[in-house]
C-alpha positions as a Markdown table, in Angstrom:
| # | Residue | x | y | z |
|---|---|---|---|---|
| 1 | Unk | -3.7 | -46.7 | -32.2 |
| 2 | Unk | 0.0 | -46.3 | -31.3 |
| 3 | Unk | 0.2 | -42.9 | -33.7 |
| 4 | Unk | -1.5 | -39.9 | -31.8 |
| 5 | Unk | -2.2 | -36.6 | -32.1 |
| 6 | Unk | -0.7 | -35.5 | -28.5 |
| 7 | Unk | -2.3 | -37.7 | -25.9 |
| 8 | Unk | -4.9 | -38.5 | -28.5 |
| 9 | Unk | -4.8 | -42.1 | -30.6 |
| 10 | Unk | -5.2 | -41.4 | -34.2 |
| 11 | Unk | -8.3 | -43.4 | -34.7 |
| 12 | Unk | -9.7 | -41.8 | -31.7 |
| 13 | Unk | -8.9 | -38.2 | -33.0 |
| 14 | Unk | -10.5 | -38.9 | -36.7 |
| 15 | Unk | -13.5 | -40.3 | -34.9 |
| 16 | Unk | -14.2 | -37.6 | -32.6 |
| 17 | Unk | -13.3 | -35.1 | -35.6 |
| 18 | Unk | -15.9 | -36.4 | -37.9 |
| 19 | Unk | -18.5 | -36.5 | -34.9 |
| 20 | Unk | -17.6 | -32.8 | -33.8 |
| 21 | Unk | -18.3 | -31.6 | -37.5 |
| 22 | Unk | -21.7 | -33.1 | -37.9 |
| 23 | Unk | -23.2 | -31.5 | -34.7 |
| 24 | Unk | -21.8 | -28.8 | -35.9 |
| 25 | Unk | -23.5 | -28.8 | -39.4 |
| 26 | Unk | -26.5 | -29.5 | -37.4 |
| 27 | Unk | -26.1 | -26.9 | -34.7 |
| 28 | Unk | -26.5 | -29.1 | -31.9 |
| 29 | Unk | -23.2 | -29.3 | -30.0 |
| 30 | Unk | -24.1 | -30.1 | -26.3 |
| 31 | Unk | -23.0 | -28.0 | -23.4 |
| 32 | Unk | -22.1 | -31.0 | -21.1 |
| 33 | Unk | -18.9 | -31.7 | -19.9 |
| 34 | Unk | -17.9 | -34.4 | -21.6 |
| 35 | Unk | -18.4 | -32.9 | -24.7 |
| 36 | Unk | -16.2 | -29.5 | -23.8 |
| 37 | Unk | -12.9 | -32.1 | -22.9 |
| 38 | Unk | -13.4 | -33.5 | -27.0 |
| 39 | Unk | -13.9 | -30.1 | -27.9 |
| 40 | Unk | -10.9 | -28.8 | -26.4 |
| 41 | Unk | -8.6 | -31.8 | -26.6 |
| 42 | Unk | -8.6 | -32.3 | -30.5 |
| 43 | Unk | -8.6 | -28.4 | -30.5 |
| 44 | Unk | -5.9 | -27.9 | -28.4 |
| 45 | Unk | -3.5 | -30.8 | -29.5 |
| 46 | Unk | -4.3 | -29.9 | -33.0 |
| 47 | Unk | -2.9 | -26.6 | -32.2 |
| 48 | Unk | 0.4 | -27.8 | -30.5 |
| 49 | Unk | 1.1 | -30.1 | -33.2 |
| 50 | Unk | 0.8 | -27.2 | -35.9 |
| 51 | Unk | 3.2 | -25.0 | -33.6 |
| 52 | Unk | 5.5 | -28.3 | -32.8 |
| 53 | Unk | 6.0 | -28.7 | -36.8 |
| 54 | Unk | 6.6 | -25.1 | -38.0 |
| 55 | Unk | 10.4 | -23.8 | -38.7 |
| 56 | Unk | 11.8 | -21.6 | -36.7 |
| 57 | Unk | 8.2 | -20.7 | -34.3 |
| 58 | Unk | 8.7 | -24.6 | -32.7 |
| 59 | Unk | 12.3 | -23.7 | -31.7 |
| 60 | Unk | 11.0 | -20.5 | -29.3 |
| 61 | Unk | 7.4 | -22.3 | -28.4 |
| 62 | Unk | 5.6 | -22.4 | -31.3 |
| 63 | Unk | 2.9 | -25.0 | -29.4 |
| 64 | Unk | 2.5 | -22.4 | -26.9 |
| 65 | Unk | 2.5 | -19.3 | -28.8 |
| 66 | Unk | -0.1 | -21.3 | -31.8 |
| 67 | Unk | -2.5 | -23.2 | -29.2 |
| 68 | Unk | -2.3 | -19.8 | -27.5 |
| 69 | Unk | -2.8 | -17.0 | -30.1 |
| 70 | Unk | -3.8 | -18.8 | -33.1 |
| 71 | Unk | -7.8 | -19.5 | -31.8 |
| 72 | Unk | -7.6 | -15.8 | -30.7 |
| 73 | Unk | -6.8 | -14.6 | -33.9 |
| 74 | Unk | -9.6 | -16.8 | -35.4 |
| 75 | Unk | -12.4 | -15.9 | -32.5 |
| 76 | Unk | -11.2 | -11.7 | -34.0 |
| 77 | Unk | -11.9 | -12.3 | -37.6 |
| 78 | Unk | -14.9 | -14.7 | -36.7 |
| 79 | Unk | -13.5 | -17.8 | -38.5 |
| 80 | Unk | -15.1 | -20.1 | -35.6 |
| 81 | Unk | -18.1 | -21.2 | -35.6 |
| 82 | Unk | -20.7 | -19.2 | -33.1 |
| 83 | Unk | -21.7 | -21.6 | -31.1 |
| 84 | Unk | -18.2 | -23.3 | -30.5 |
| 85 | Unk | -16.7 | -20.2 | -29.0 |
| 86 | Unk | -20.0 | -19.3 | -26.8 |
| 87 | Unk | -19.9 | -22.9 | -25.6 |
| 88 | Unk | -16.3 | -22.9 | -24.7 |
| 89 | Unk | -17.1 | -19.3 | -22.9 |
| 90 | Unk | -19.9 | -20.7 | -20.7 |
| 91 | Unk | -17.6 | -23.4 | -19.7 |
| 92 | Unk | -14.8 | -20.9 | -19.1 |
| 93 | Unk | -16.8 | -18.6 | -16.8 |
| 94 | Unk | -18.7 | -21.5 | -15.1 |
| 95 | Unk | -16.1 | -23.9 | -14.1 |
| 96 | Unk | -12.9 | -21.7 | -13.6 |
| 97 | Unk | -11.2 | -24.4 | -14.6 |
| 98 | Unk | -7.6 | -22.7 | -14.7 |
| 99 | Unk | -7.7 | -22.5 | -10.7 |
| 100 | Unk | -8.6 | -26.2 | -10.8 |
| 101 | Unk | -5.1 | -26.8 | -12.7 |
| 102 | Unk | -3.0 | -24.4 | -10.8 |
| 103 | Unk | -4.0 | -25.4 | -7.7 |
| 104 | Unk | -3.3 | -29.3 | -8.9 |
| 105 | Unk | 0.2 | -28.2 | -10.9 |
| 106 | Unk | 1.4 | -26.4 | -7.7 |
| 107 | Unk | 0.2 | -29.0 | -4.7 |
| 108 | Unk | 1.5 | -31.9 | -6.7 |
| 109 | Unk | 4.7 | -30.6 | -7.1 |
| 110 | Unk | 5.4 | -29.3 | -3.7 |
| 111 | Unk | 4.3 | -32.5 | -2.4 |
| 112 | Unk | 6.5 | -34.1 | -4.9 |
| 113 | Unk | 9.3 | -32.1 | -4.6 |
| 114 | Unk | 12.3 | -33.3 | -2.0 |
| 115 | Unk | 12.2 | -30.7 | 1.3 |
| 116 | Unk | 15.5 | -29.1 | 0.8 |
| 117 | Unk | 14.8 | -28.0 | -2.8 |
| 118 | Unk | 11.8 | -26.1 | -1.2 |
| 119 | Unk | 13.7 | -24.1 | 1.5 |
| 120 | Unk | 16.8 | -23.5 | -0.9 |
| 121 | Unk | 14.7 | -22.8 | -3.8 |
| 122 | Unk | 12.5 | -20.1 | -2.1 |
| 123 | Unk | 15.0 | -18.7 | -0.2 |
| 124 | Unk | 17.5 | -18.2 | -3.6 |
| 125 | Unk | 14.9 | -17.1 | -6.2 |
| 126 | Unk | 14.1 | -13.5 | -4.2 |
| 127 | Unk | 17.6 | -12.3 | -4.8 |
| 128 | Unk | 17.7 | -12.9 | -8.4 |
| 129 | Unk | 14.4 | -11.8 | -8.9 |
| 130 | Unk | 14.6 | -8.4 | -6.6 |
| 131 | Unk | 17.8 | -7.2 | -8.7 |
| 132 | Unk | 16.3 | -8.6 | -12.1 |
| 133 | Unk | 12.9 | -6.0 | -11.6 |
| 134 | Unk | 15.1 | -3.3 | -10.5 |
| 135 | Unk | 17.3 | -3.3 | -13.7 |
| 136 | Unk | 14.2 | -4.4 | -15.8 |
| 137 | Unk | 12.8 | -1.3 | -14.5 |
| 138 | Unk | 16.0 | 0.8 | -15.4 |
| 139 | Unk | 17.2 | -0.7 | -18.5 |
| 140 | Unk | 13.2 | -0.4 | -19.7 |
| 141 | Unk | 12.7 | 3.3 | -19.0 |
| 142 | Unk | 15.8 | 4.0 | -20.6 |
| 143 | Unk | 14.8 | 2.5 | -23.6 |
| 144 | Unk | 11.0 | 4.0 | -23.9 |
| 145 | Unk | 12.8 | 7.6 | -23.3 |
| 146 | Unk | 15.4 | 6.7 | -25.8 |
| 147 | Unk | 12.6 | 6.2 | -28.1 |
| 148 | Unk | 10.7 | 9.2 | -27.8 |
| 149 | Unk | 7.7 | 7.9 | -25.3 |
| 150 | Unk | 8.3 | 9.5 | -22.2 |
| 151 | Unk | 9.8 | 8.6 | -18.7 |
| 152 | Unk | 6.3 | 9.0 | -17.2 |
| 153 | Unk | 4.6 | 6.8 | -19.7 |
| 154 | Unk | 7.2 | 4.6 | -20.6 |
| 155 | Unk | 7.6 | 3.6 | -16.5 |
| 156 | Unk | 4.0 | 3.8 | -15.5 |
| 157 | Unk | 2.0 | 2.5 | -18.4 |
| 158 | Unk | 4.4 | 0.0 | -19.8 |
| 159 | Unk | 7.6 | -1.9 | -17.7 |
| 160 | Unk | 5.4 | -1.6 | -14.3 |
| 161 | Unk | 2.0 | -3.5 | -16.5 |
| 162 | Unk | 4.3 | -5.9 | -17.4 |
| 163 | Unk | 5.9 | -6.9 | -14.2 |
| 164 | Unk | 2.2 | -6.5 | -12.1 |
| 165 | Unk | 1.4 | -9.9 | -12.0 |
| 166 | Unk | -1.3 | -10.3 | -15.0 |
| 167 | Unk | -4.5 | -8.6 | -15.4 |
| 168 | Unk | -7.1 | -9.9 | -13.1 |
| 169 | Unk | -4.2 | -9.8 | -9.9 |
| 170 | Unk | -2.0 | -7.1 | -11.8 |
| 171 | Unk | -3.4 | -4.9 | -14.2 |
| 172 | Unk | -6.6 | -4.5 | -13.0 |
| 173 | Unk | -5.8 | -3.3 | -9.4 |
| 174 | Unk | -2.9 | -1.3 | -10.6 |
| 175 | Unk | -5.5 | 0.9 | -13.1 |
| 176 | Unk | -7.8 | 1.0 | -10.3 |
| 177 | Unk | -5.2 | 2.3 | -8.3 |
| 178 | Unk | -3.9 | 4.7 | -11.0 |
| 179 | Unk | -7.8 | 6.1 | -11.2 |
| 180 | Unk | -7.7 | 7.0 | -8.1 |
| 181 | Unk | -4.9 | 8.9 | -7.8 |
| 182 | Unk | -4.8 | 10.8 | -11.5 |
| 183 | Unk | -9.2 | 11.0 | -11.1 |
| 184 | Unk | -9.4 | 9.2 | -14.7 |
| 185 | Unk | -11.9 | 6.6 | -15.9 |
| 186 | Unk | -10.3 | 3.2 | -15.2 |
| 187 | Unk | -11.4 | 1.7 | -18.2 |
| 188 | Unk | -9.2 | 4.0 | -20.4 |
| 189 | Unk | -6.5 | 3.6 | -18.3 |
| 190 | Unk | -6.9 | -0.4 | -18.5 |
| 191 | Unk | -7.1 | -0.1 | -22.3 |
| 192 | Unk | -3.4 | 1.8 | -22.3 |
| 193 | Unk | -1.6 | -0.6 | -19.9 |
| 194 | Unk | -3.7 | -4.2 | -21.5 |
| 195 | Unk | -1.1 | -4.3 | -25.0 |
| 196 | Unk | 2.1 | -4.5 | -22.3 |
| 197 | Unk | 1.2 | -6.9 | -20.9 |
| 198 | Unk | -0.5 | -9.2 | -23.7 |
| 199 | Unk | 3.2 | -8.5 | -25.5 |
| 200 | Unk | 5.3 | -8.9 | -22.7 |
| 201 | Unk | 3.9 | -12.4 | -22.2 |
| 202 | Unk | 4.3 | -13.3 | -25.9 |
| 203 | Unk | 7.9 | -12.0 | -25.1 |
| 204 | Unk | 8.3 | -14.0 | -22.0 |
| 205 | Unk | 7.0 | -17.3 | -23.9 |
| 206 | Unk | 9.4 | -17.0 | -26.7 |
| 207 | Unk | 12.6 | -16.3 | -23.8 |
| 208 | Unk | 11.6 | -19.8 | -22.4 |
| 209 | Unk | 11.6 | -21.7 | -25.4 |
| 210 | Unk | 14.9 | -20.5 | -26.4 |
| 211 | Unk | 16.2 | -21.3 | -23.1 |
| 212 | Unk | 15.0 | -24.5 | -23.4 |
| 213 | Unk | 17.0 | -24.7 | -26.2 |
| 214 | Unk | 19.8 | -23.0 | -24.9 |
| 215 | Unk | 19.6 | -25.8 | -22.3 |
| 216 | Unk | 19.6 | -28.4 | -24.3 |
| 217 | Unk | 22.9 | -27.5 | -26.0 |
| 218 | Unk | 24.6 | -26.4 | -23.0 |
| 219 | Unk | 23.6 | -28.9 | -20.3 |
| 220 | Unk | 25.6 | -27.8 | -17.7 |
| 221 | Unk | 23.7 | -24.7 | -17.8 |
| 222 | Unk | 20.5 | -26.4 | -16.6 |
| 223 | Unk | 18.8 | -29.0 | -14.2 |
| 224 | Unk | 16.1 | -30.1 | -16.2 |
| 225 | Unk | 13.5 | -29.1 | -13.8 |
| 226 | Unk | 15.9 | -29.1 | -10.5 |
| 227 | Unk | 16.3 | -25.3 | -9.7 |
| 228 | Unk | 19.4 | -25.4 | -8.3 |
| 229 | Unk | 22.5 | -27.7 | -8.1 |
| 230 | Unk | 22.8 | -28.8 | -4.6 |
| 231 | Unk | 19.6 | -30.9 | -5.6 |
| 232 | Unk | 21.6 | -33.5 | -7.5 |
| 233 | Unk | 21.0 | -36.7 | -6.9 |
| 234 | Unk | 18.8 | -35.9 | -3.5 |
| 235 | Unk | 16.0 | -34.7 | -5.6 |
| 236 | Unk | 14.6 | -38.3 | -6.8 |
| 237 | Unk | 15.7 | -39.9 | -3.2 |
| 238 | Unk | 13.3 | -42.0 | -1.5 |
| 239 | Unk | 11.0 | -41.7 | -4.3 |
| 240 | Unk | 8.1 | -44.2 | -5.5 |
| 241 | Unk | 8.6 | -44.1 | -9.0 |
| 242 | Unk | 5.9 | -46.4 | -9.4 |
| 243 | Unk | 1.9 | -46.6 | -10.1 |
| 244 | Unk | 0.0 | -45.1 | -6.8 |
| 245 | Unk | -3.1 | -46.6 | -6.1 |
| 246 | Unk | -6.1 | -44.8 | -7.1 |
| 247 | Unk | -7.3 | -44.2 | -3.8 |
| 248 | Unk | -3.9 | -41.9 | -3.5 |
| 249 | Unk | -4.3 | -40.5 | -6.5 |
| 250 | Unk | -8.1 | -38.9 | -5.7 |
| 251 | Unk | -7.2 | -38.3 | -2.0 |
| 252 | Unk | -4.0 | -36.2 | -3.2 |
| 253 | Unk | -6.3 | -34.5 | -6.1 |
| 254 | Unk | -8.8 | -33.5 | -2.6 |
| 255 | Unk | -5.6 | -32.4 | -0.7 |
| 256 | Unk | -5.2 | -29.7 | -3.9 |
| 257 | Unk | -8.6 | -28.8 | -3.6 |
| 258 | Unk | -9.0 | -28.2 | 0.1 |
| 259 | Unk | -6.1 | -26.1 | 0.2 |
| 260 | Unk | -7.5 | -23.9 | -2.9 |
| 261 | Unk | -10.6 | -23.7 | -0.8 |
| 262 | Unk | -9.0 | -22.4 | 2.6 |
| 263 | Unk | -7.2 | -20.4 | 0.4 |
| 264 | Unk | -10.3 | -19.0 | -1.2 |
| 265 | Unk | -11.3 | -18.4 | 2.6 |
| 266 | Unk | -8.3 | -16.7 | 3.3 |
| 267 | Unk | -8.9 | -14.6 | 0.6 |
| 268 | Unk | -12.3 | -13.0 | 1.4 |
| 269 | Unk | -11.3 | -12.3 | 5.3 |
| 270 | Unk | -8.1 | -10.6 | 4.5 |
| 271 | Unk | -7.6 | -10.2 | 0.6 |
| 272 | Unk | -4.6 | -11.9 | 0.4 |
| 273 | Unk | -4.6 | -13.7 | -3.1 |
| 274 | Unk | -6.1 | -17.2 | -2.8 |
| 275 | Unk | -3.5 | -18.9 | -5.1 |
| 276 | Unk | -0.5 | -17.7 | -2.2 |
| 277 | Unk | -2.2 | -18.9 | 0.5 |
| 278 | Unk | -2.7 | -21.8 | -0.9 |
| 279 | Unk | 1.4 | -22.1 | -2.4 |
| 280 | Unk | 2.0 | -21.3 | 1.1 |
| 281 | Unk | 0.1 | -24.2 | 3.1 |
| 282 | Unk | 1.4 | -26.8 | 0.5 |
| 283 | Unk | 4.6 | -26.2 | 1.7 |
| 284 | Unk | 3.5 | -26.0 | 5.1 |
| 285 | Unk | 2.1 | -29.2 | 5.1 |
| 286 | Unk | 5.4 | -30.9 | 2.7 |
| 287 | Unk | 7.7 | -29.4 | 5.5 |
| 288 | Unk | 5.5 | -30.4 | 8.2 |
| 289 | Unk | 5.0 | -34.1 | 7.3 |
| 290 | Unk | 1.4 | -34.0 | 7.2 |
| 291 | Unk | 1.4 | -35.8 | 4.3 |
| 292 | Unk | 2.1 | -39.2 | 4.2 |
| 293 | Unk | 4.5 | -40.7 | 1.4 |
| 294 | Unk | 1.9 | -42.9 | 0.0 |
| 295 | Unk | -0.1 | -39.4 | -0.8 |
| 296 | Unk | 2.8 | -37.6 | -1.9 |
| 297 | Unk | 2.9 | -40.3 | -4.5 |
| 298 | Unk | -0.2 | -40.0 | -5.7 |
| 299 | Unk | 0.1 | -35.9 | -5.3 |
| 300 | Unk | 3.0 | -36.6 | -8.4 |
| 301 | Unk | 0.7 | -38.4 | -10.2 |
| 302 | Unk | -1.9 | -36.0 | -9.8 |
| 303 | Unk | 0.9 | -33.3 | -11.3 |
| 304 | Unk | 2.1 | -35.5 | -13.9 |
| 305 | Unk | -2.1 | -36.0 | -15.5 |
| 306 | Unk | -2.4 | -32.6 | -15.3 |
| 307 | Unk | 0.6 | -31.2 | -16.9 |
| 308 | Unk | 0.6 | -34.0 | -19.7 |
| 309 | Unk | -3.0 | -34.1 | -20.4 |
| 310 | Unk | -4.6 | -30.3 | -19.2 |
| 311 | Unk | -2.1 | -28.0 | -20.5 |
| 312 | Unk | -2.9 | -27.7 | -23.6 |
| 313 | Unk | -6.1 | -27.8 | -24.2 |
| 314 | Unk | -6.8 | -25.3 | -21.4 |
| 315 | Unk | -4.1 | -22.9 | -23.6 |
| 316 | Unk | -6.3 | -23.2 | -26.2 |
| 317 | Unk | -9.3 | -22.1 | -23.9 |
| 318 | Unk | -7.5 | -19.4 | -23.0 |
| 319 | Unk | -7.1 | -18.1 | -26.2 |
| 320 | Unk | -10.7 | -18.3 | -26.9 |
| 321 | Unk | -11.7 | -16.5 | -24.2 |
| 322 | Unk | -9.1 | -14.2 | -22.0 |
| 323 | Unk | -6.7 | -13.0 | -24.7 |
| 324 | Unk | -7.9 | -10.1 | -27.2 |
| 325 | Unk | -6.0 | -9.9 | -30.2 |
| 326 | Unk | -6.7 | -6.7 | -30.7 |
| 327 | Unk | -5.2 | -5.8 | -27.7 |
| 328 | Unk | -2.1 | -7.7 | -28.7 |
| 329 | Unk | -2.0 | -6.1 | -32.5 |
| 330 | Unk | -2.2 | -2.7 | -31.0 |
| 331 | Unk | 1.1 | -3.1 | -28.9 |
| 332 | Unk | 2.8 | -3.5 | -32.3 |
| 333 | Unk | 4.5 | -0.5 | -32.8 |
| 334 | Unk | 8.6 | -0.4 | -32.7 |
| 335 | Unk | 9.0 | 2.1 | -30.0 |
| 336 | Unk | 6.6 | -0.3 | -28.0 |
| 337 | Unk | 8.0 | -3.6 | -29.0 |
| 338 | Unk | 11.7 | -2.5 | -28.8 |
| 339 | Unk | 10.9 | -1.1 | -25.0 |
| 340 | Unk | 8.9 | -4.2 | -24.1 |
| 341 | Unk | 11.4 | -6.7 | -25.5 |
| 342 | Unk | 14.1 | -5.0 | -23.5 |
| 343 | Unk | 12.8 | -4.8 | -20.0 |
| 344 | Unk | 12.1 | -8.8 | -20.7 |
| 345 | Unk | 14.6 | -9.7 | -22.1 |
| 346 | Unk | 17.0 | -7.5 | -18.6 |
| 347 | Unk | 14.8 | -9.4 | -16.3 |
| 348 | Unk | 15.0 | -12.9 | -17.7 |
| 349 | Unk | 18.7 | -12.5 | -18.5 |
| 350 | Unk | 19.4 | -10.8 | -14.9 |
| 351 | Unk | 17.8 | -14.0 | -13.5 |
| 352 | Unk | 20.3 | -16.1 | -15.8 |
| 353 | Unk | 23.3 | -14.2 | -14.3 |
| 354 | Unk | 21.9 | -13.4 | -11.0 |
| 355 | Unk | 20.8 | -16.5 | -10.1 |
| 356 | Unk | 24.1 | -18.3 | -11.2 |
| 357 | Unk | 25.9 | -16.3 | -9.2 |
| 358 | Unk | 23.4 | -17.5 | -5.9 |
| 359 | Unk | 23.6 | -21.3 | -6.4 |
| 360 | Unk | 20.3 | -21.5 | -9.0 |
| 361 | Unk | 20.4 | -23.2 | -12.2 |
| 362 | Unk | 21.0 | -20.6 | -15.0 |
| 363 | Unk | 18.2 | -21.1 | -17.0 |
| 364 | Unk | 15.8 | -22.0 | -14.6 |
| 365 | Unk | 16.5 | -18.9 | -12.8 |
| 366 | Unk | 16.0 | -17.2 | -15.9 |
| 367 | Unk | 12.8 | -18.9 | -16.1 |
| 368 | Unk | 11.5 | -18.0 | -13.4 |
| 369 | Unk | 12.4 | -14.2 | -13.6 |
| 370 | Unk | 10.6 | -14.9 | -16.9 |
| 371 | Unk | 7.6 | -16.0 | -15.3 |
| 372 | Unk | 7.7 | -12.4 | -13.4 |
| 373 | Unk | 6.8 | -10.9 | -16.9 |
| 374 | Unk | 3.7 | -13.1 | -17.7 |
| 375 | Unk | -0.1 | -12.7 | -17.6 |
| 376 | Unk | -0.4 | -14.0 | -14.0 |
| 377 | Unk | -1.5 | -17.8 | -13.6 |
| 378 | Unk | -2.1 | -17.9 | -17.4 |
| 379 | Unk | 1.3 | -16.3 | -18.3 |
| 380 | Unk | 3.0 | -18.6 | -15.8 |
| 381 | Unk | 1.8 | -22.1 | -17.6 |
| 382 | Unk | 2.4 | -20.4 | -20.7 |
| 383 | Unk | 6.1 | -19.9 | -20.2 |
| 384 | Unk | 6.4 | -23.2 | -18.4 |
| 385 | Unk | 5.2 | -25.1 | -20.9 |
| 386 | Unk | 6.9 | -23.3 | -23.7 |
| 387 | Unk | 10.5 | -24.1 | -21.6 |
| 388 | Unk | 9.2 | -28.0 | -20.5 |
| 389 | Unk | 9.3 | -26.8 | -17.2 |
| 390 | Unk | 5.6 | -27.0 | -15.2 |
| 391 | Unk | 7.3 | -28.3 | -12.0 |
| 392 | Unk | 8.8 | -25.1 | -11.2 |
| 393 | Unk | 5.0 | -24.0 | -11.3 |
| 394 | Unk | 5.4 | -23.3 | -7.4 |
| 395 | Unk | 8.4 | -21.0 | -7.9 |
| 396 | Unk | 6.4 | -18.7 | -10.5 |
| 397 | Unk | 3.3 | -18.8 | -8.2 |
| 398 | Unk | 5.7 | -17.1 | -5.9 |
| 399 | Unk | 7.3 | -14.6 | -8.6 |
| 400 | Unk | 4.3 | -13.8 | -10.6 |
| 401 | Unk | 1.8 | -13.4 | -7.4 |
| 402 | Unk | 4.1 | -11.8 | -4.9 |
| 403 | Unk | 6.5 | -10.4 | -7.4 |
| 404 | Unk | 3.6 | -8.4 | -8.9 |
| 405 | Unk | 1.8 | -7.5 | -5.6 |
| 406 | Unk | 5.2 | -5.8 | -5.0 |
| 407 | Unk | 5.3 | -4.0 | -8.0 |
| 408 | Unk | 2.0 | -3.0 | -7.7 |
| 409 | Unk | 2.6 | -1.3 | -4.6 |
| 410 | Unk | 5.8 | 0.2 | -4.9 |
| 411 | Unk | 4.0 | 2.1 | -8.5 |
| 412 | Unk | 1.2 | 3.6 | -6.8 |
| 413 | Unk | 3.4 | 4.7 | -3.9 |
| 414 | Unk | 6.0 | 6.4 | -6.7 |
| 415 | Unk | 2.4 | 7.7 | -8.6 |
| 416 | Unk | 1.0 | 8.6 | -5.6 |
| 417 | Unk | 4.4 | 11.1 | -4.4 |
| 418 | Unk | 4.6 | 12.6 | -8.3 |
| 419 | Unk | 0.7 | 13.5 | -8.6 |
């Protein structure tokens, strides 16, 4: 029982295994609930294990890149069974269970996190990332035109997809927005834009793990976590470090949710995205002292489940359902991956530089400039995980959701004067 497949005892794992195959010869897998967390558990640490053990991959986030991309692969040349990926779709679309961990990664760790790491932290990571997306933007177009593809299409269909903030915040609004201006059918110009960004997260994933390596041979280069350095040894102050009750524990987990659902409200009276309303009263409340200490602890324990036990196998959900490998395949053309590759790899390494020079941690400014390149939410636990850093989850809510917004808006402007 002490040998386990990620959170899963061995004995447990064969069992549920062996159980999961016969309803599956029989064709009668259940839809409950219970039955989805097996199903993506074993799935999903299976699939981190794989990536964790392979040469090479496991050094740049192999669990990430094969709990991520490998089911989507299979789900393309229909190696799953049926009725396991239409299951695991129904649950997807019915529980929106990714908002359920974002709001619970980013409410636990603002409650968690020590006061003066908020105000410095998101007060320093706007500087690295403002220069990072101009160069990225620069050094990108460059590179497309270099190439052969164009500054039009190189700027507009490529480096501004991948810095928008995802697909269902970023892409999707930035086609729409393109449609309108050029009078062309949205769904052609979503269909251009959708390989950036698939490949530019893929990109982004692989730049975290090898900072995480990077860190972990030059340890002065990082804080583990801590974004930047005048954190040291104030971070952990005054800190519980152990068990909170229960009754914390579930009242923090409500905390998360009430703030996703005034967020949510915010959201349909003035459009502004639900996830940064949200980011924004957490912090309100940590700075405020509405929260008590005893709930702060059980907020970090709410944080800690999630990140330990969730991440993966909602990865592997992911890749069932929200990432076409087609999509990805079709970015895989040198001019494109060359271009792509470059305006990530100016962005994350401008945040390196840039945010050494304004007090941040190397690497996790890098990080989080990273994050500014990923598939929104999605792209933002991806990277994270890949670099063994969810608790800056709060800081790449902030990149990836206002970062894009930005970007968004500064393209259509730029479209909108050219046209």
């Amino acid at each position: 029982m002490d040998q386990r497949v990620g959170i899963i005892p061995l004995p447990v794992y064969c069992i549920i295994v062996v159980c999961l195959g016969v309803l599956f010869a029989l064709q009668k897998i259940p839809n409950d609930i219970s039955v989805m967390i097996a199903i993506l558990t074993v799935f999903g640490f299976t699939c981190a294990e794989l990536g964790a053990r392979i040469p090479v991959l496991r050094q740049i986030g192999g669990p990430v890149i094969v709990t991520t991309f490998l089911p989507s692969c299979l789900v393309y040349y229909q190696l799953l069974p049926n009725q396991l990926v239409s299951s695991i779709n129904d649950f997807w679309q019915t529980t929106n269970i990714l908002y359920l961990f974002i709001a619970s990664v980013v409410v636990g760790s603002i409650l968690g996190m020590h006061r003066l790491t908020i105000l410095r932290g998101f007060a320093k990571i706007f500087i690295p990332l403002a220069v990072g997306s101009v160069a990225a933007a620069i050094v990108g177009t460059l590179t497309g035109m270099a190439l052969g593809l164009g500054a039009h299409h190189t700027f507009f269909y490529i480096v501004i997809p991948i810095m928008a903030g995802g697909i269902g915040e970023g892409a999707i609004p930035l086609t729409l927005g393109y449609a309108d201006i050029m009078n062309l059918p949205q769904k052609q110009l979503f269909a251009q834009v959708l390989p950036a960004v698939m490949l530019g997260n893929l990109t982004a994933i692989i730049c975290a793990g090898l900072l995480n390596q990077l860190g972990k041979r030059y340890t002065h280069f990082t804080g583990n976590g801590r974004l930047h350095t005048e954190d040291d040894g104030e971070l952990l102050k005054n800190h519980n470090t152990g068990v909170a009750p229960v009754e914390n524990i579930a009242a923090a987990g409500l905390i998360a949710i009430m703030l996703y659902i005034l967020g949510i409200l915010t959201h349909k009276l003035t459009g502004l995205p639900a996830p940064v309303t949200m980011l924004f009263l957490a912090v309100l409340a940590k700075l405020t002292y509405a929260v008590s200490p005893k709930l702060e602890d059980g907020a970090r324990t709410v944080y800690r489940f999630f990140s330990t036990a969730v991440t993966y196998p909602l990865l592997f959900a992911i890749g069932i359902t929200i990432t076409p490998w087609n999509d990805l395949v079709a970015a895989f053309n040198l001019a494109n991956i060359i271009t792509i590759v470059a305006t990530v790899l100016t962005l994350t390494s401008v945040g390196f530089f840039v945010g050494r020079w304004v007090g941040l941690y190397p690497i996790e400014g890098a990080i989080i400039n990273a994050c500014h390149s990923g598939m929104g939410g999605i792209g933002d636990v991806a990277i994270l995980t890949s670099s063994n850093r969810l608790q800056l989850m709060p800081f790449a809510q902030m990149a990836t959701r206002l970062g894009g917004a930005l970007t968004i808006t500064i393209a259509l402007l730029l479209l909108g004067n050219l046209t």
